[in-house]
Residue frames as qw, qx, qy, qz and C-alpha x, y, z in Angstrom:
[[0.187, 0.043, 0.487, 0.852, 8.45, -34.87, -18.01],
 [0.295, 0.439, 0.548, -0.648, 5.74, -32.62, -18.68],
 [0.359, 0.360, 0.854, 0.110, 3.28, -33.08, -21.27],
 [0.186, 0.372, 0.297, 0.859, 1.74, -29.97, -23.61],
 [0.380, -0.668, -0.479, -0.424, -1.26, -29.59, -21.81],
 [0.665, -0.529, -0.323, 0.418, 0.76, -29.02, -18.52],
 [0.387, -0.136, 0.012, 0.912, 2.93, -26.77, -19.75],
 [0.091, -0.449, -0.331, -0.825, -0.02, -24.78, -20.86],
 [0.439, -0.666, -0.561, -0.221, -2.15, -24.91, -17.88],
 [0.013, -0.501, 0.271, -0.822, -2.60, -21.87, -15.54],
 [0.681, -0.641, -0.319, -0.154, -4.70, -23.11, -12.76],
 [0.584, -0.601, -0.104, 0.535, -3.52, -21.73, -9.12],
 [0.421, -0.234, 0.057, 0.875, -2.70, -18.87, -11.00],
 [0.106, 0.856, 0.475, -0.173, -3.86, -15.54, -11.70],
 [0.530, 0.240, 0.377, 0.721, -3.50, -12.33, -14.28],
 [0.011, 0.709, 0.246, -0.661, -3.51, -9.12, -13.94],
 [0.444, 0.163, 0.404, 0.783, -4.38, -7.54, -17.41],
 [0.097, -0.460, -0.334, 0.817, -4.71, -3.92, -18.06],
 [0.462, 0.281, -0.068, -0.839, -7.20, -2.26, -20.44],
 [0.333, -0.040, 0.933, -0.129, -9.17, -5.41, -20.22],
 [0.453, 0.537, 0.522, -0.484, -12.23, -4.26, -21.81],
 [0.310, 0.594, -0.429, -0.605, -10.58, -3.58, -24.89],
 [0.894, 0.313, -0.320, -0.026, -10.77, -5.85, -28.26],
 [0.675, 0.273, -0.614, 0.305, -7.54, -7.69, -27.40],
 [0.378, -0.224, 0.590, -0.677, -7.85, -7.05, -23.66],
 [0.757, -0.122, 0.334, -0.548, -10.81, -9.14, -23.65],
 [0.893, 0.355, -0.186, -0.203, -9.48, -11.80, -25.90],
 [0.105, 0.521, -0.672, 0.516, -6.92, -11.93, -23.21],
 [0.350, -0.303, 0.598, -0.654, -8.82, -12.49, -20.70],
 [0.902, 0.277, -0.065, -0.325, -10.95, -15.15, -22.65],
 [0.789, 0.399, -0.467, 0.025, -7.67, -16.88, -23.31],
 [0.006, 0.393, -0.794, 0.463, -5.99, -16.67, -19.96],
 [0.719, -0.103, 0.101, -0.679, -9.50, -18.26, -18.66],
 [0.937, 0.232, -0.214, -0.151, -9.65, -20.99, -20.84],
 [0.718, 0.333, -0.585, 0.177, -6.57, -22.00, -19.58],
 [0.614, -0.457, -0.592, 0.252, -7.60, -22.19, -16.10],
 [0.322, 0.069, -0.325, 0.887, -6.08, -18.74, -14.64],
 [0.213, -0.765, -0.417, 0.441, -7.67, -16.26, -12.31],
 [0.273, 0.554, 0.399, 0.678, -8.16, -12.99, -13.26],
 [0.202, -0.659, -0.277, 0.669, -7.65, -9.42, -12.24],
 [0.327, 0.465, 0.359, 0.740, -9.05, -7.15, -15.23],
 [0.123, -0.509, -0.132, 0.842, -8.30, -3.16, -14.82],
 [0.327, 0.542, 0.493, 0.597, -9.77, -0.71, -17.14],
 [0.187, 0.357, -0.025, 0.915, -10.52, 2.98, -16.68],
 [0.250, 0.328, 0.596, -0.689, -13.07, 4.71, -14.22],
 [0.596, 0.266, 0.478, -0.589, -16.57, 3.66, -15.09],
 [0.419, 0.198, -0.758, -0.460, -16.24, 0.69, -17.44],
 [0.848, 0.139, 0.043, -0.509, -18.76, -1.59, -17.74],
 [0.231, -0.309, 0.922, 0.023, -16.81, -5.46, -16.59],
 [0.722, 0.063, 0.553, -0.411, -20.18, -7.35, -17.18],
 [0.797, 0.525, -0.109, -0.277, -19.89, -8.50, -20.58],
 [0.327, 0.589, -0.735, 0.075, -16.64, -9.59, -20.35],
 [0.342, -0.295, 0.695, -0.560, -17.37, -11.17, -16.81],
 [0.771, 0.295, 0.270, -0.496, -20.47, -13.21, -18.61],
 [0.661, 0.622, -0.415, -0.061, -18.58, -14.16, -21.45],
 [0.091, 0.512, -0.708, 0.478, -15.94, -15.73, -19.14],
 [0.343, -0.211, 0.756, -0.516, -18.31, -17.52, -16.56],
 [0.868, 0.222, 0.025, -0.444, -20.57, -19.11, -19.15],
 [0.702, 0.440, -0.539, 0.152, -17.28, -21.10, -20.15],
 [0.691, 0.267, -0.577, 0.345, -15.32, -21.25, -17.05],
 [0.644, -0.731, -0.220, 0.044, -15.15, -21.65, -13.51],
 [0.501, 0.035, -0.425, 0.753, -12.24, -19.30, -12.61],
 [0.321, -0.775, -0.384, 0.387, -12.33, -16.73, -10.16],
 [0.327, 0.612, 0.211, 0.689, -12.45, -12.71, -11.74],
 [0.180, -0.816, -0.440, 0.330, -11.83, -9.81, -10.19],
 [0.389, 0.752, 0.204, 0.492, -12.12, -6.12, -11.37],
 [0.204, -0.735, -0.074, 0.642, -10.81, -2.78, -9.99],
 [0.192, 0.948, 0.209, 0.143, -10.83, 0.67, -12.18],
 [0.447, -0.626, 0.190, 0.611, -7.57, 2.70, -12.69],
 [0.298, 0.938, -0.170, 0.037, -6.60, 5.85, -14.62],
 [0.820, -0.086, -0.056, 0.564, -3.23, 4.57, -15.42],
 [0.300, 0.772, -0.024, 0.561, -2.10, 8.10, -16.30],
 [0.427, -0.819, 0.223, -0.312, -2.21, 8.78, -12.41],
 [0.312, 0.324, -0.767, 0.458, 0.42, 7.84, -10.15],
 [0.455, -0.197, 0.610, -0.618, -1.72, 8.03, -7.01],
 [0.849, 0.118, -0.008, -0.515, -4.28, 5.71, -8.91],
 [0.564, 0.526, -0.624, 0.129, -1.48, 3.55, -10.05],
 [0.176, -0.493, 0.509, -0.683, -0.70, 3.45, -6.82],
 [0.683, -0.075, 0.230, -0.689, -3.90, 2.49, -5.47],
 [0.901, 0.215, -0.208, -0.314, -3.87, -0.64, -7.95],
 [0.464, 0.495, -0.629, 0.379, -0.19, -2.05, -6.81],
 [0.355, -0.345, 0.510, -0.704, -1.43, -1.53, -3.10],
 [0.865, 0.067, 0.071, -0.492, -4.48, -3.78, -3.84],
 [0.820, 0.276, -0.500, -0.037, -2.53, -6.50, -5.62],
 [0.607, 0.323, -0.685, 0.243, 0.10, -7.09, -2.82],
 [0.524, -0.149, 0.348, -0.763, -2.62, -6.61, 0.08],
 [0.844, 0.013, -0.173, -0.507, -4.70, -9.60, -1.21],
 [0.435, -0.301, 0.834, 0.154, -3.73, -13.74, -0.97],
 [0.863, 0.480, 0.154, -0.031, -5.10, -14.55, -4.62],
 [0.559, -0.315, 0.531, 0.554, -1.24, -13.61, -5.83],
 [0.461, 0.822, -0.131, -0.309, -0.15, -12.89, -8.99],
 [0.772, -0.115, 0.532, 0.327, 1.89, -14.97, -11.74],
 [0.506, 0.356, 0.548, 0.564, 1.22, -13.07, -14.65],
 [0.035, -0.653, -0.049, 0.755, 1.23, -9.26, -15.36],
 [0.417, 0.601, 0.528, 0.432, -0.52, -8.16, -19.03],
 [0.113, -0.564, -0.047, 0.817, 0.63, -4.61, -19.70],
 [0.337, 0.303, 0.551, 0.701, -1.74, -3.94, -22.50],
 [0.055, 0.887, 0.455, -0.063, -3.75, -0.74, -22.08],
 [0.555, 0.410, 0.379, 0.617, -2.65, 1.51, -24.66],
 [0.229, 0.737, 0.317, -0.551, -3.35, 5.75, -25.24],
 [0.436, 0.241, 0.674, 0.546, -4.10, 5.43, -28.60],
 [0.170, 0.355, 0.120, -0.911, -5.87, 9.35, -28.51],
 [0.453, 0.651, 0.542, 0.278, -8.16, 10.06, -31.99],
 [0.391, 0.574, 0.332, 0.638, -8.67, 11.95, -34.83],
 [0.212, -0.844, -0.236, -0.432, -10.62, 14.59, -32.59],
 [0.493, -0.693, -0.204, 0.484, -7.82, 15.17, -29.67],
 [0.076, -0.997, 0.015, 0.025, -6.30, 18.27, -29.91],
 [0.210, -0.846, 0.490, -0.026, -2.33, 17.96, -30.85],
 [0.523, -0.416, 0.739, 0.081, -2.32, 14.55, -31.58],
 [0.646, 0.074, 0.655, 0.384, -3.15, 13.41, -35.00],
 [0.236, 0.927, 0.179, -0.230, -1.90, 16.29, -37.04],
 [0.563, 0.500, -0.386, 0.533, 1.64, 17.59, -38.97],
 [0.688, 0.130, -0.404, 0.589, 4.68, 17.08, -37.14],
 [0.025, -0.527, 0.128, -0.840, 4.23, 21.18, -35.92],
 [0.290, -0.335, 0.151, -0.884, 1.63, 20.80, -33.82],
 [0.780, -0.149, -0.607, 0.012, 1.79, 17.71, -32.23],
 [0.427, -0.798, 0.123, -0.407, 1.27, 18.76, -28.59],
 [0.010, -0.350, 0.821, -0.451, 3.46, 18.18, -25.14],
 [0.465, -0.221, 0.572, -0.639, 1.16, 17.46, -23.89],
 [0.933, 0.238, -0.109, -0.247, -0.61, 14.39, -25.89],
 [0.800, 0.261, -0.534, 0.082, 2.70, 13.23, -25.82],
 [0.266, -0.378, 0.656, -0.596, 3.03, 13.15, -21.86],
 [0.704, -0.124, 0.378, -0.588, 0.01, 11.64, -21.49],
 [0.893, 0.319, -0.304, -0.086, 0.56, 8.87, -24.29],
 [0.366, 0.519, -0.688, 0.352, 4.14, 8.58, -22.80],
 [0.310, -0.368, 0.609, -0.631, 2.52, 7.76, -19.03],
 [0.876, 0.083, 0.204, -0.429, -0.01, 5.18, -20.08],
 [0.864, 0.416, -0.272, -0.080, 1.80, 3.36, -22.84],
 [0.686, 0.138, -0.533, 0.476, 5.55, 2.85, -21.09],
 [0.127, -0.471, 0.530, -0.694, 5.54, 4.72, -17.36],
 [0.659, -0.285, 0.284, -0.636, 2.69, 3.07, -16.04],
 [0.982, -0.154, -0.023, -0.106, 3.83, -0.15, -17.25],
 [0.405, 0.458, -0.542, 0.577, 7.39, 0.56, -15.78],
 [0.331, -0.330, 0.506, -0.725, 5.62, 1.25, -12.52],
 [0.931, -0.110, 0.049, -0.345, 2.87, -1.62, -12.59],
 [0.936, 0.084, -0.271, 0.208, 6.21, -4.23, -13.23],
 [0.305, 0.290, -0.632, 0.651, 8.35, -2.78, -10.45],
 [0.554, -0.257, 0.403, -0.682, 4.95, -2.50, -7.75],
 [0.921, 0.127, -0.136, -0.342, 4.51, -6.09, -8.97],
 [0.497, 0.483, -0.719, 0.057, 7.86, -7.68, -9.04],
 [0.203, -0.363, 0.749, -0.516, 7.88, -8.95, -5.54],
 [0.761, 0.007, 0.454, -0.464, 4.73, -10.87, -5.68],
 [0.754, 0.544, -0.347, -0.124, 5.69, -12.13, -9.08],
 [0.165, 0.593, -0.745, 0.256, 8.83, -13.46, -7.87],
 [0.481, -0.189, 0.587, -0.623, 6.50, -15.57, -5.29],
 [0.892, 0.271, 0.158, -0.325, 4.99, -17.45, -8.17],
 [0.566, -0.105, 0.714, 0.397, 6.59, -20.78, -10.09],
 [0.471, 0.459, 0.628, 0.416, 5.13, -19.31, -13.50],
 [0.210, -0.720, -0.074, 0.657, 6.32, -15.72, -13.33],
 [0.564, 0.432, 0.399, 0.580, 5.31, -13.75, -16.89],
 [0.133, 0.648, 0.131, -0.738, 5.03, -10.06, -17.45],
 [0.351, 0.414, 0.566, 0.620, 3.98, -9.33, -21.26],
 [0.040, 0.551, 0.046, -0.832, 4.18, -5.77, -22.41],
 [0.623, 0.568, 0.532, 0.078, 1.97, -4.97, -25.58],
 [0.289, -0.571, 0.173, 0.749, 3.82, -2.71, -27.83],
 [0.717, 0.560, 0.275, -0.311, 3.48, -2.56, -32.06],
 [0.748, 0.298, 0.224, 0.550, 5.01, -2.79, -35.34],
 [0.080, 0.964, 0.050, 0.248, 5.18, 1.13, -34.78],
 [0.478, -0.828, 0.267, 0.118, 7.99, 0.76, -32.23],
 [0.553, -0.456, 0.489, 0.496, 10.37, -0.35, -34.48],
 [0.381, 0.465, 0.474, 0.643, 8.89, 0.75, -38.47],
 [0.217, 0.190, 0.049, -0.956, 8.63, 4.54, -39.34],
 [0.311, 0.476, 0.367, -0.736, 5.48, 5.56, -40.99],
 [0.291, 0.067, 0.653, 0.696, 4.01, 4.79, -43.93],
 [0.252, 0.365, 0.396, -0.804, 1.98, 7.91, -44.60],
 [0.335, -0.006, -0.617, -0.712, 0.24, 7.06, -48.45],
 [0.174, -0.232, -0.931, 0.221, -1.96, 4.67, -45.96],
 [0.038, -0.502, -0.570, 0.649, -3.72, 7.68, -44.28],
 [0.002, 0.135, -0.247, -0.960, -4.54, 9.61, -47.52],
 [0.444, -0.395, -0.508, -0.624, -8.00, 10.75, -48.01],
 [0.616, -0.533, -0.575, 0.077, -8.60, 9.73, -43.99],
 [0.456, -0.816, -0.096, -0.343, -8.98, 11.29, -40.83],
 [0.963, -0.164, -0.121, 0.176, -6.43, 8.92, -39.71],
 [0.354, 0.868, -0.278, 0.208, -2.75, 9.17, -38.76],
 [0.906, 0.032, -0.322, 0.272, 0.71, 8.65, -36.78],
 [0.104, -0.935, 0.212, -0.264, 1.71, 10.66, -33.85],
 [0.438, 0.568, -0.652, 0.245, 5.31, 10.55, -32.83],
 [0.311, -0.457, 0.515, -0.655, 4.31, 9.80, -29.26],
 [0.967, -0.028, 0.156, -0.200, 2.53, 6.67, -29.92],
 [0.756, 0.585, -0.292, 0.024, 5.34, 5.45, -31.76],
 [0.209, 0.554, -0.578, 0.562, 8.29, 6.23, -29.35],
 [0.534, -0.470, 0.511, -0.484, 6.47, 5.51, -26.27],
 [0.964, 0.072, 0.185, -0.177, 5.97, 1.50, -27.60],
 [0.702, 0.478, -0.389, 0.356, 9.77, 1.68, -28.96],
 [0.117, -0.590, 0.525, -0.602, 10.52, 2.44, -25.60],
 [0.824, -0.292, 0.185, -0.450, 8.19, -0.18, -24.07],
 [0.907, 0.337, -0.206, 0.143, 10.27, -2.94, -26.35],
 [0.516, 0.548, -0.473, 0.458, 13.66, -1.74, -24.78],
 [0.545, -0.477, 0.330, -0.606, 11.98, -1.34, -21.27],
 [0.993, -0.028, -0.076, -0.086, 10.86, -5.69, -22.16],
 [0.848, 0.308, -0.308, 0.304, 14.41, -6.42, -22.81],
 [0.181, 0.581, -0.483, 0.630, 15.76, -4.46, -19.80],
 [0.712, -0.293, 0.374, -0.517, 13.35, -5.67, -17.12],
 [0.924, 0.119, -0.229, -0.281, 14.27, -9.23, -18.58],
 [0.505, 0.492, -0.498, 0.506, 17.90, -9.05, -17.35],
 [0.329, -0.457, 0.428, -0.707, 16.95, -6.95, -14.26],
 [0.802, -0.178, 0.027, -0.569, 14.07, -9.54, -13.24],
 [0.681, 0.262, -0.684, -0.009, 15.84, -12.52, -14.60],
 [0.166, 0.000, -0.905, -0.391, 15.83, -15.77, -13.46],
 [0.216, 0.279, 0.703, -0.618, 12.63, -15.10, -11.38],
 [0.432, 0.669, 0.326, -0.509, 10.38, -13.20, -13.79],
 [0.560, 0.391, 0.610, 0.402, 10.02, -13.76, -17.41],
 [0.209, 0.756, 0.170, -0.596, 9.32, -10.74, -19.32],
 [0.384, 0.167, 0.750, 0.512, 8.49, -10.53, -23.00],
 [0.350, 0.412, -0.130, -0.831, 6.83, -8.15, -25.69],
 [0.419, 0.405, 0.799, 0.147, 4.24, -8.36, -28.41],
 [0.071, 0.504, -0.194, -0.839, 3.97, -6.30, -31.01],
 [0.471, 0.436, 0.753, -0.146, 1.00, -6.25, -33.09],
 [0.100, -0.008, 0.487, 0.868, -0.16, -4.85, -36.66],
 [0.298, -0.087, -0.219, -0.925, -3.07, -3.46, -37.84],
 [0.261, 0.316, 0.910, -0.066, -6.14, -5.04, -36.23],
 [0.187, -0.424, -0.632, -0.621, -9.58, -4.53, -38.24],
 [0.015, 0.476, 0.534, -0.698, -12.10, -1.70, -36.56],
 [0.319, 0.781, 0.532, -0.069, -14.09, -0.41, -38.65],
 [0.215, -0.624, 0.058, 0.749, -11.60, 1.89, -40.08],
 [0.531, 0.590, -0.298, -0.530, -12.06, 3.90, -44.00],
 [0.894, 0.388, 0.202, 0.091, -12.32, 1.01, -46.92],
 [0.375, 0.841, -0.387, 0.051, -9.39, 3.18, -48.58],
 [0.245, -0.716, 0.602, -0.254, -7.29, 2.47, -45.60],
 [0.745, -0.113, 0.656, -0.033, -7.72, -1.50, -44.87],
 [0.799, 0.593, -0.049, -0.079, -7.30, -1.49, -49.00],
 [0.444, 0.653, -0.554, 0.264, -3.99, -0.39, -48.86],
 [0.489, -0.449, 0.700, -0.262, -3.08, -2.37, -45.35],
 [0.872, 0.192, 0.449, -0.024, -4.03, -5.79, -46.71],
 [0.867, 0.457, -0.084, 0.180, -1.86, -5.20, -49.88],
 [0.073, 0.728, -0.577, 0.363, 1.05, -4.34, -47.97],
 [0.665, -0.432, 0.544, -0.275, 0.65, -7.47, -45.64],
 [0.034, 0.321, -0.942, -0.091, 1.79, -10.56, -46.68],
 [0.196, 0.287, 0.888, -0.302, -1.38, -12.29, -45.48],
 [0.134, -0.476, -0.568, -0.658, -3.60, -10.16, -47.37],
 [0.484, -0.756, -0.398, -0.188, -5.89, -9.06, -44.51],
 [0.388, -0.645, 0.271, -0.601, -5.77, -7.02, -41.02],
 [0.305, 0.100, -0.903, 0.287, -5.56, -8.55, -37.97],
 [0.507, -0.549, -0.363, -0.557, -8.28, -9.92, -35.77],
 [0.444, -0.623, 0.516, -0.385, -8.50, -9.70, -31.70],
 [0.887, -0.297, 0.282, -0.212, -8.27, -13.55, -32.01],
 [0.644, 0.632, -0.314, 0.294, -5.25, -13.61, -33.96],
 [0.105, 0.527, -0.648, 0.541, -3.27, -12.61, -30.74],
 [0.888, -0.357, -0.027, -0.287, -5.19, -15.61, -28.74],
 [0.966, -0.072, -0.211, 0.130, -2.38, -18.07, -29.22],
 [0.467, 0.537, -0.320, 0.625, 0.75, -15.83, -28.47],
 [0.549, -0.563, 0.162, -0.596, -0.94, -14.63, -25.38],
 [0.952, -0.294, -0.069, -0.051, -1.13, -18.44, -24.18],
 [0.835, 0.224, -0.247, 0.439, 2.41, -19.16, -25.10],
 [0.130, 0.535, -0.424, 0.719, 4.12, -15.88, -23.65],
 [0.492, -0.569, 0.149, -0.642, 1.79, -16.16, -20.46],
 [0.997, -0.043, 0.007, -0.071, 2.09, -20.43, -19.92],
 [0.443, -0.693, 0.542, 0.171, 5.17, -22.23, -19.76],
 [0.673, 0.705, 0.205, -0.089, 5.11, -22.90, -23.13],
 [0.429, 0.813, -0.105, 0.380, 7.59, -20.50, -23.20],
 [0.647, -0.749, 0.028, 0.136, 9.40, -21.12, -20.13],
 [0.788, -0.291, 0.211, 0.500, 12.35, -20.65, -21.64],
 [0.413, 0.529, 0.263, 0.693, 11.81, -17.18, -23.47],
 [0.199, -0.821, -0.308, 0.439, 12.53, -14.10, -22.21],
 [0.210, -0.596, 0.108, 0.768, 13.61, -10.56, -23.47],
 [0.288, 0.183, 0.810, 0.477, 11.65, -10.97, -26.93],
 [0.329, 0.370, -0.020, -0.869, 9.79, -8.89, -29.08],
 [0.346, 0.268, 0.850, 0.293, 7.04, -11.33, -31.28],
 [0.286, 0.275, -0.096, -0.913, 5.66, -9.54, -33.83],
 [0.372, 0.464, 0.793, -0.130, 1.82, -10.81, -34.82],
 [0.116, 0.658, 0.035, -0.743, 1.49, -8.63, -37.93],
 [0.726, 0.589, 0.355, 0.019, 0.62, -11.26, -40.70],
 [0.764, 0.049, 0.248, 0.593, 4.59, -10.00, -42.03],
 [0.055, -0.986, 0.023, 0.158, 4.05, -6.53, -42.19],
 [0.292, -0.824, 0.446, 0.194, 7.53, -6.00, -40.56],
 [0.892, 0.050, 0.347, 0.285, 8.98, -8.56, -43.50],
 [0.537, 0.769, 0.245, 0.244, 9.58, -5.62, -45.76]]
C-alpha cells in the first residue's frame, strides 16, 4: 500500500511545461520540482530561463532543461516534439499551459464584437488549443512509456461562463471571443484525449479565474465582490492542483475540468 508521500512523489520523472516563464508557468515548475520531477520548460524565442532555473536549483537537485518554441508554428512545434522523443530523459508529464492572451494594444482583439479580427483569432486559436492538440499527439508515445502518465491542459472559467462585461467599464480591458472559444475547446479536446489515450495516459483540465496582475483598482473591486472568496487569485493558489493532477494523487482521475476560481463559476 502506498503511503501519501509516494503517491505524490515524481522522482525518475520529468515535465514538459509550456509557457514556463509565465506567473503560473513558473509556479509549475517550482511545484513539479519540489516534488522531485525533472523538467523541460518551453517558452518563446528569447526568454530569459535564468531566474526560474535559480529559483529551482537553490531548492532542489533535479535536472532542468530549456528549449524555445513559437507554439503558433508548426515547423517549430515540430522541432520541440522531435527533441522530446530523440532524448533518454523521457517524459511522464505534459503541462499545456502557454496561453495567447493578446492586449489592450493588438489590433482586432480587445474591441466590439465588429472588429474582432481573423486573424487574432487564428493565432489565439493555434497557441491556446492546436498546439496543445499537436504537443499531446507528438507526445503520446513517449507518455505511454511512463508508469505516471499525466497531460494537464490549462484552460479558464471563460471556457464555459459568457462575459460579464460591467467588470471592464472605465478600463482598457476586455473579452475577445477567441480567447474564450479556443479554452472551451481545449476542455472538450481534455475530455476527448482522455477516452482516446485512456488507460495509458491520464489527461485532465484546469480552469482558472482571475489571477491578480496589476490590473485597474475598479476592476479587481468588482472581481473580488463577485467571488465568493473575496479576492483574485494568486500564481500559488494553483500550486496544489498542479501536484495532484500531475502525481498520482490523482491516479484515478481523468477527463476533468477543476475549476480554481475561489467559486466564481458558483453563480
Amino acid at each position: 500500500m502506498k503511503n501519501i508521500s509516494d503517491l505524490m512523489s515524481l522522482e525518475d520523472n520529468r515535465a514538459l511545461i509550456t509557457g514556463a516563464v509565465g506567473g503560473l508557468g513558473q509556479e509549475m515548475a517550482l511545484t513539479i520540482a519540489e516534488l522531485g520531477g525533472n523538467l523541460l520548460l518551453v517558452d518563446r524565442p528569447g526568454t530569459d530561463y535564468s531566474i526560474i532555473k535559480q529559483k529551482i536549483l537553490d531548492n532542489w537537485n533535479v535536472q532542468i532543461d530549456f528549449m524555445d518554441c513559437d507554439l503558433e508554428d508548426e515547423i517549430e512545434r515540430n522541432k520541440l516534439i522531435k527533441k522530446v522523443n530523440e532524448d533518454t530523459l523521457g517524459l511522464s508529464i505534459l503541462i499545456n499551459n502557454a496561453a495567447f492572451v493578446g492586449d489592450s494594444n493588438l489590433k482586432g482583439w480587445v474591441t466590439d464584437f465588429e472588429n474582432q479580427s481573423i486573424e487574432t483569432w487564428r493565432r489565439a486559436m493555434e497557441v491556446n488549443l492546436t498546439s496543445a492538440f499537436h504537443l499531446s499527439q507528438g507526445c503520446a508515445p513517449l507518455l505511454r512509456k511512463s508508469k505516471k502518465s499525466s497531460i494537464v491542459n490549462i484552460a479558464s472559467i471563460y471556457a464555459i461562463n459568457g462575459p460579464d462585461y460591467s467588470l471592464y467599464d472605465g478600463t482598457d480591458m476586455g473579452n475577445p471571443a477567441a480567447y474564450a472559444v479556443s479554452k472551451g475547446g481545449l476542455i472538450q479536446l481534455t475530455r476527448w484525449l482522455a477516452t482516446t489515450l485512456a488507460p495509458d495516459i491520464r489527461v485532465n483540465a484546469i480552469s482558472p479565474g482571475g489571477v491578480l496582475r496589476n490590473q485597474p483598482k475598479e476592476f479587481i473591486q468588482r472581481y473580488n465582490a463577485r467571488t465568493p472568496l473575496g479576492r483574485m487569485a494568486t500564481e500559488e493558489d494553483f500550486k496544489g492542483v498542479i501536484a495532484y493532477l500531475a502525481s498520482d494523487l490523482s491516479q484515478y482521475v481523468t477527463g476533468q475540468n477543476l475549476l480554481v476560481d475561489g467559486g466564481w463559476t458558483i453563480w
